[in-house]
N, C-alpha and C positions, 0 to 999 in steps of 0.2 A: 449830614453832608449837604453842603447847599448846594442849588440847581446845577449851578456853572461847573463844580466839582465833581458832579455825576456824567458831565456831557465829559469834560475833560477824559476821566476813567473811561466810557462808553469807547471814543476815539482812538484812548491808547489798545483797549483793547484791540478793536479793530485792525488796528495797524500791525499787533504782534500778529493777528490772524491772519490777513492778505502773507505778510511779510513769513508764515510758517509756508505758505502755499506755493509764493513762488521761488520757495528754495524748494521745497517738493519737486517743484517743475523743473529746476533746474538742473536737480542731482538726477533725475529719471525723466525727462521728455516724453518719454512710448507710455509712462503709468509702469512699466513693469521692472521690477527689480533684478531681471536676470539677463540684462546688459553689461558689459564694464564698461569702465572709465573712456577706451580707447573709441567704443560703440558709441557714445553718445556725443560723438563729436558735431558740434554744425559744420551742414554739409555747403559748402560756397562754392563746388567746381573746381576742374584744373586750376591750379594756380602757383605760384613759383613761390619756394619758401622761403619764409623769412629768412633776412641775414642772422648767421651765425646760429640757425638752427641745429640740434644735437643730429636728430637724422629723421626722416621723413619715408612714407611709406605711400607707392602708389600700386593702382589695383586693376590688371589688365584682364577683363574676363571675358572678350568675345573668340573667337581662333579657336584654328585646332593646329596639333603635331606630330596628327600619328601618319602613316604614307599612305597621300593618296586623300588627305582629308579635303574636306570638301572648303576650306580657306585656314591654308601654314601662314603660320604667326611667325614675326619678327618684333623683337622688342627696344625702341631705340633710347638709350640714354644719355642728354646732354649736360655736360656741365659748362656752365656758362662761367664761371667764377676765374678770378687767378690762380685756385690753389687745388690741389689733386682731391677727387671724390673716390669712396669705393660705394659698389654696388652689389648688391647678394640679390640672385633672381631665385624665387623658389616655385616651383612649380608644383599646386596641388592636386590633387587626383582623390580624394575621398576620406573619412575621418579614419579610417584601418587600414590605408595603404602608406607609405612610404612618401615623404615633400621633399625630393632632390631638389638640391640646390649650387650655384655655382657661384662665383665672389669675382669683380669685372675691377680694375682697375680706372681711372678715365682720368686721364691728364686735365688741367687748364685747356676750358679753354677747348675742348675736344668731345667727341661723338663715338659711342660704342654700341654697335649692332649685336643683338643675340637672337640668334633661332631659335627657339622653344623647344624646335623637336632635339638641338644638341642637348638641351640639359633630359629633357624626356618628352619622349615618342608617347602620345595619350587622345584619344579620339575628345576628351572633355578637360582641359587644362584649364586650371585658375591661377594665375598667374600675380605674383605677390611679389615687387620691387622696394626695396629696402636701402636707402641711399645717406649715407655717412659725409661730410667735410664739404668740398665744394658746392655750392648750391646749383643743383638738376634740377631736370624736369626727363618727365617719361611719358614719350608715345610709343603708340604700334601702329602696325600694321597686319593686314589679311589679306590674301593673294589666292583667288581662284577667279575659274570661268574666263581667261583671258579680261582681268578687269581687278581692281585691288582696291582697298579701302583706307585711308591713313587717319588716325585721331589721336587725342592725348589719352589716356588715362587716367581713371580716376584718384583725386588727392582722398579720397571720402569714402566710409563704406553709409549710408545713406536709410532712413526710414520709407524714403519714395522715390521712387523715379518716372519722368514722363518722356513719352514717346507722340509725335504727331505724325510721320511720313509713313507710310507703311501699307500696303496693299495685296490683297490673298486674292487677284484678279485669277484666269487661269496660265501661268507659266509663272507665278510668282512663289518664291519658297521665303518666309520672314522668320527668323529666329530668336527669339528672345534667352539671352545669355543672363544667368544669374548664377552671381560667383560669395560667397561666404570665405571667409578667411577664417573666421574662428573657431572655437573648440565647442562650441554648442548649435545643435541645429536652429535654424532659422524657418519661419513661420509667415506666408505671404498670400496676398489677396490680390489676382490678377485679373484686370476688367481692361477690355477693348472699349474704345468710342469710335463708330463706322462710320459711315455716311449716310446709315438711316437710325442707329441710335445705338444706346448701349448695349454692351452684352456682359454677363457675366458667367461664365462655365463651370459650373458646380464642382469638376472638379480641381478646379485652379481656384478655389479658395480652401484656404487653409493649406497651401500648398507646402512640401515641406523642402527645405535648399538643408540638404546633410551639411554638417561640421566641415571645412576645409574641403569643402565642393565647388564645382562648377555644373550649373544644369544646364539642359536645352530646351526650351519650351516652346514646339514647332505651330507657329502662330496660325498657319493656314491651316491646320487640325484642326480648330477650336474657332474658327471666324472663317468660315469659309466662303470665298467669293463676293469680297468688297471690294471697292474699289477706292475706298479708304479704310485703313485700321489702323488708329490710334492706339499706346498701349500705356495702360497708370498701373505702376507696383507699389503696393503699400505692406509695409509690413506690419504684422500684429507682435512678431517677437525677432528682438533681433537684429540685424542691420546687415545688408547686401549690397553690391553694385551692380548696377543692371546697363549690358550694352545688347546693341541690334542691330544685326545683319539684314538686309535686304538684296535678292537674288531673283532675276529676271531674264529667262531664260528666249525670248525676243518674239514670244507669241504675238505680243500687244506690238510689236513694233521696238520695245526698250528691250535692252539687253547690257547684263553688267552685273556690277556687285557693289552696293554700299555699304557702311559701316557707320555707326553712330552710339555714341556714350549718352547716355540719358543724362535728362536735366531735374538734379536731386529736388527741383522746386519750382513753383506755378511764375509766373509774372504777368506783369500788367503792360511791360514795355520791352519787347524785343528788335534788336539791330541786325543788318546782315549786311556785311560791304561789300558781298561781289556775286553781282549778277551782270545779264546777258543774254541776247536773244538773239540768233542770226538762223537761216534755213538749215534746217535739220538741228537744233538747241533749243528744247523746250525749258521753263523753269517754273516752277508751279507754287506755291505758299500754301503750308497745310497749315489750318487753325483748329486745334481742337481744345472742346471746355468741358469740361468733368463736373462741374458745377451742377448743380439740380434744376436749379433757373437758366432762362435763355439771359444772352448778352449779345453784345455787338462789338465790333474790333471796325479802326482805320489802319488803314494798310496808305501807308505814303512812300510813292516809288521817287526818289529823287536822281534826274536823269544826270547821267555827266554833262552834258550841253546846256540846261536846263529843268524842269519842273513838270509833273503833273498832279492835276489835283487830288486828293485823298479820294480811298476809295471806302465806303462804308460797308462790310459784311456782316449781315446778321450769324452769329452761332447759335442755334437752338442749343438746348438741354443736352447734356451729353453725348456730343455728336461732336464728327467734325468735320472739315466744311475747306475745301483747296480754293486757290485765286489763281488763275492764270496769269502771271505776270509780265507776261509778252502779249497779253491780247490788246493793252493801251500803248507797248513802247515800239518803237519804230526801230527796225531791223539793225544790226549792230552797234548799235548804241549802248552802251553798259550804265550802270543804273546801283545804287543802293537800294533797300528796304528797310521800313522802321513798322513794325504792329504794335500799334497800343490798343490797348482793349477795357471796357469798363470793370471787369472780373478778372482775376486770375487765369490763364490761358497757358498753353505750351505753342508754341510755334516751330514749323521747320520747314525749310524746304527742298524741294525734290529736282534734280539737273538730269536732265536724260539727255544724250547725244547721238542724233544716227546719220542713217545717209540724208544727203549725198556729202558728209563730212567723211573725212578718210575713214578706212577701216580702225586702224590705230589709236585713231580720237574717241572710238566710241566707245561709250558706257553710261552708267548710271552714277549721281552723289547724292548724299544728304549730308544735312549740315542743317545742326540746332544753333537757333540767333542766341545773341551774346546779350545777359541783363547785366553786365558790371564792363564799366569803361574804364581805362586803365591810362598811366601814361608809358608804361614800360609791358611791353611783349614778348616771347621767345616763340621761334618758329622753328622746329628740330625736326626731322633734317632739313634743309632746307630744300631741297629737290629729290623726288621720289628716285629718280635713276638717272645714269650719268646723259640719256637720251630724251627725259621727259621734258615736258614745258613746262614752267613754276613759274608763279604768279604770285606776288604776295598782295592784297588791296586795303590798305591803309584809310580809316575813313573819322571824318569832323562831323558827329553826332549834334555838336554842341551851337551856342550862336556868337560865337566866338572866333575870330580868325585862330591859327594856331603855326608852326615847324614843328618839324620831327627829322628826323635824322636815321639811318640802318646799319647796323655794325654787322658785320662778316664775320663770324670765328671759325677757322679752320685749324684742325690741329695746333693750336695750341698759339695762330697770330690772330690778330684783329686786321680790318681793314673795312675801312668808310669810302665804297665807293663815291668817286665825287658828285654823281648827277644824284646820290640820293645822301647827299652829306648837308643839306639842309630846305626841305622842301615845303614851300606855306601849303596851307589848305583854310580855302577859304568857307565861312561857317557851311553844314551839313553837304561837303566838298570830297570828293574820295580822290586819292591818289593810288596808280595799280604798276608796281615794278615790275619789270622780267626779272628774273633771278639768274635766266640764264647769259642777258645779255651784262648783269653785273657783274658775272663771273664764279658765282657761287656755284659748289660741286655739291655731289650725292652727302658728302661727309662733311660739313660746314651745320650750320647754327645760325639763323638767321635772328639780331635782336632790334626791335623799331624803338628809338624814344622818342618823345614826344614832350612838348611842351607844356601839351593840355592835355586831357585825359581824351582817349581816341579809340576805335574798335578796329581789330586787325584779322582777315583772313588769307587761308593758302588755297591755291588752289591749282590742279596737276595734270597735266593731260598727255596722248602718246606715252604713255608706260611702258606696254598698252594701256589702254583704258584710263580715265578720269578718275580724281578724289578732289575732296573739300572738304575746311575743317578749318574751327574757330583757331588762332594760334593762343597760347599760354597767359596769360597777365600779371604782372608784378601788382597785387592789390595791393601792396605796402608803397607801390611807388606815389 
């Protein structure tokens, strides 16, 4: 065999080798064989399904439904489409009990609310939505402490989830919600990053999430007295979704109730379209890095009037590290946020509202920035109650001018109001609608297009109380 025919052989080998490995990786991602098919999905966040999908499954795990719990779930389902969806809500309660279920009808074009506790009354509900013909999407909501939380739902059951906002100061209760849908238990490794470094509680690893469970893993047990707690779920077997409550009982001043869906994955570049600062409205930027090595993040506030300059944050080694971002902006002025960071990072931030704003206004949010721009949105419901204030903030990431356009679906019409029937945004430019002065009710579907790919959020006040939250993205658009 001469030279050349030996390197030839050498290469092909090679290649069959690589090419056994990353079909390995492909058919099993975790290394372990006792996933299915369904488990080992990439996980990319809410997001609205493809056209003509068979049927789609989303996965509500934070709430309770028994009476008197300490935050009742409502689960809302939109279908955006021309044509009729059905819905099966199943609600699990443990792998030896009983997953009642109920089957929702939802016209074109329309919105269907379900209570949890109607289908069943349960202190620990995992909530499993199942969604057939028109193309949905599914959020919820949680409701205690005179203060309520709204988000979408997981499209994903997930190997990791990160958490940045979070704090076990004293008046604060943080929950860590972990929900399993399937027939095999699930197997997780749970580490906080604080404010002065990591932790890891011996016995939250190897943690175990039973088959067609929902856990509660009460954060200020296990991390007591930070004044940051970040949370990373990793699993070793398995696949979970992981949401977080945050409860603030007004010791410190805040008081309220957040709600937040982890983000199944780290990133480099996070967006957030609506902020704000005025007397008594703090907002704060958590950055936390899980990473082993220190790194650094810019944090670039872009003012609606105009500009300030970037701000540079050192993140040490597993820790994490807040920005006050009303300490540069001048009093009502509303503002974007963009964190890039040299490392992988989670980002989120923290809205607390108190006096001397009315009683009704106040509360607490969170809200994880958005890493995928999209040109098409869905924002469901479009307003928390027929009483609250709804905002939707529409924002130009890109350097590029762009229009976008907001359709209304209400039972089953559309309508383009005219002041938001074609609106420019000029490049990293946000535009912020009332929804209430567009005319949009509790039971409507709010969907933004766009031109160009855009980031969109909601956000809800007088309830009572405050929420905020990324709205839906059409990644196919």
């Amino acid at each position: 065999m001469s030279p050349s025919s030996a390197r030839r052989n050498r290469i092909v080998v090679i290649v069959i080798v690589v090419g056994c490995l990353l079909l390995a990786a492909l058919v099993d991602g975790s290394g372990s064989t006792s996933t299915s098919p369904a488990e080992q999905l990439v996980a990319l966040g809410p997001r609205l399904p493809v056209a003509h999908a068979a049927a789609t499954a989303w996965y509500c795990a934070e709430g309770t439904s028994n009476p008197g719990g300490r935050a009742d779930e409502r689960v809302m389902i939109a279908n955006v489409d021309g044509f009729a969806a059905r819905a099966r809500v199943t609600v699990m309660q443990g792998p030896s009990q009983p997953a009642p279920s109920k089957t929702y009808d939802i016209a074109p074009r329309s919105l269907v609310v379900v209570r949890v506790a109607d289908i069943l009354a349960v202190a620990e509900p995992g909530v499993l939505v199942e969604v057939t013909g028109g193309r949905s999407v599914v959020t919820h909501s949680v409701t205690g402490t005179g203060d309520a939380g709204y988000g979408p739902c997981a499209r994903d059951t997930a190997a990791s989830w990160h958490f940045a906002a979070g704090t076990t100061v004293k008046g604060a209760q943080q929950d860590l919600a972990l929900f399993n849908p399937f027939a095999e238990d699930a197997i997780v490794n749970i580490q906080f990053l604080t404010d002065t470094g990591p932790l890891g509680p011996e016995d939250l690893q190897g943690f175990v999430v039973p088959a067609r469970s929902r856990v509660t893993v009460p954060v200020q047990d296990q991390a007591r007295r930070h004044a940051l707690v970040a949370t990373q779920v990793s699993t070793r077997r398995g696949r979970v979704v992981a949401e977080q409550s945050l409860v603030l009982d007004g010791t410190d001043g805040r008081k309220g109730l957040a709600l937040s869906l982890g983000s199944p994955q780290l990133a480099r570049h996070w967006e957030f379209a609506n902020a704000s600062v005025v007397p008594g409205r703090t907002q704060v930027m958590v950055i936390a890095n899980p990473s082993s090595v220190p790194t650094s993040a810019r944090v670039r506030t872009r003012l609606d009037g105009g500009a300030l300059e970037p701000e540079t944050v050192s993140l040490p080694a597993g820790t994490a590290v807040s920005v006050d971002l009303g300490r540069r902006v001048p009093p009502g002025v509303g503002f974007s946020v963009a964190v890039e960071s040299r490392l992988p990072v989670v980002a989120e931030s923290l809205v607390a509202v108190q006096a001397p704003i009315a009683s009704v206004q106040r509360g607490i949010a969170t809200t994880i920035g958005a890493t995928q721009w999209a040109r098409r949105w869905v924002d469901a419901p479009a307003r928390a109650t027929a009483t609250s204030q709804d905002l939707v903030a529409v924002l130009n990431p890109s350097g590029q001018a762009l229009t976008f356009r907001m359709r209304v679906l209400t039972d089953g019409k559309t309508a383009v109001p005219p002041s938001a029937e074609r609106v420019r945004l000029e490049p990293g430019k946000r535009a912020v609608l009332d929804l209430v002065k567009l005319g949009a009710s509790p039971s409507a579907t709010v969907v933004v297009e766009a031109t160009a790919p855009v980031v969109v959020e909601r956000a809800s006040g007088a309830m009572p109380g405050i929420t905020m939250a990324g709205a839906i993205p059409d990644l196919g658009s």
